[in-house]
C-alpha positions as CSV (number, residue, x, y, z in Angstrom):
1,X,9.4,-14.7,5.1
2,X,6.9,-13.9,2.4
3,X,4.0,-11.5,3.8
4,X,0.6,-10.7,1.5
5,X,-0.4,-6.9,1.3
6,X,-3.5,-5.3,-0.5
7,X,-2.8,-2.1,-2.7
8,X,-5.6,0.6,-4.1
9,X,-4.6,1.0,-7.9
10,X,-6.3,4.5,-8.7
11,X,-5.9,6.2,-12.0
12,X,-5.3,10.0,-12.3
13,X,-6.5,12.3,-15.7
14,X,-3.0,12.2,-17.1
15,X,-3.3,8.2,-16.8
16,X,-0.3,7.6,-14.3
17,X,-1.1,5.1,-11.9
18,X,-1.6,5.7,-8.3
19,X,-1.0,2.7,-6.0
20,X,-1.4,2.7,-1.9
21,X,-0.6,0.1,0.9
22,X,-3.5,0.2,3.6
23,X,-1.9,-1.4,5.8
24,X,0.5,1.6,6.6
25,X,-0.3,4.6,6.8
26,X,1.0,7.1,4.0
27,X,2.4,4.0,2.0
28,X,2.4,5.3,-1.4
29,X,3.6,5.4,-5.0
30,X,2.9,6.0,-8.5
31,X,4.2,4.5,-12.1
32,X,3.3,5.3,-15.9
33,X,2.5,1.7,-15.8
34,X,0.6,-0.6,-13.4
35,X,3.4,-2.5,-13.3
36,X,5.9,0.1,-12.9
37,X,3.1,1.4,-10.0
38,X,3.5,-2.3,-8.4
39,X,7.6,-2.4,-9.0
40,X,7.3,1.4,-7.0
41,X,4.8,0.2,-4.0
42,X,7.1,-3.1,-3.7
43,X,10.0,-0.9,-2.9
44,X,8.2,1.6,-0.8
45,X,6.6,-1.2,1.4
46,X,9.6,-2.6,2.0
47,X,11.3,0.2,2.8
48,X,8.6,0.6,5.0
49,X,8.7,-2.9,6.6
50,X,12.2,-1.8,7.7
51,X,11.6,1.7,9.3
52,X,9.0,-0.5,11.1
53,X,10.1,0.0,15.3
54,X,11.5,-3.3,16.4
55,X,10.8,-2.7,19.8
56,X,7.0,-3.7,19.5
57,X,5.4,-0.3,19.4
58,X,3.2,-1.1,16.4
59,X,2.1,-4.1,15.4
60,X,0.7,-5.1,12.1
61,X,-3.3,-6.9,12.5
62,X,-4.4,-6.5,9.1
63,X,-6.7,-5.1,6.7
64,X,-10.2,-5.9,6.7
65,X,-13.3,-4.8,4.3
66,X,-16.2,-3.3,5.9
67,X,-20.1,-3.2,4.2
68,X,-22.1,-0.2,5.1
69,X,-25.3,1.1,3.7
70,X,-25.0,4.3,1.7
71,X,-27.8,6.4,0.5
């Protein structure tokens, strides 16, 4: 089964690439590249998706974008 996830690309002030899963908390990686940041967050979701309890203690809703006035 193929599941969608949205990542946060960030750049740091020695250029390497910053990338973080929202939908899981502490989900990150980083690449000299983006795509070697994508390749990294790929793995690390995954590996993720596997630690995941089986026994229906969490369970993934989604990520959702929220507007809010700032000053």
């Amino acid at each position: 089964m193929r599941r969608h996830f949205p990542v946060i690309i960030e750049q740091d002030s020695d250029g390497v690439f910053i990338v973080q899963c929202p939908s899981f908390k502490g989900c990150r990686s980083y690449g000299n590249t983006i795509e070697e940041a994508m390749d990294n967050i790929l793995e690390a979701i995954e590996a993720y998706m596997e630690e995941m309890p089986s026994s229906g203690e969490v369970t993934l809703i989604g990520v959702r974008d929220l507007e809010a006035n700032v000053a």
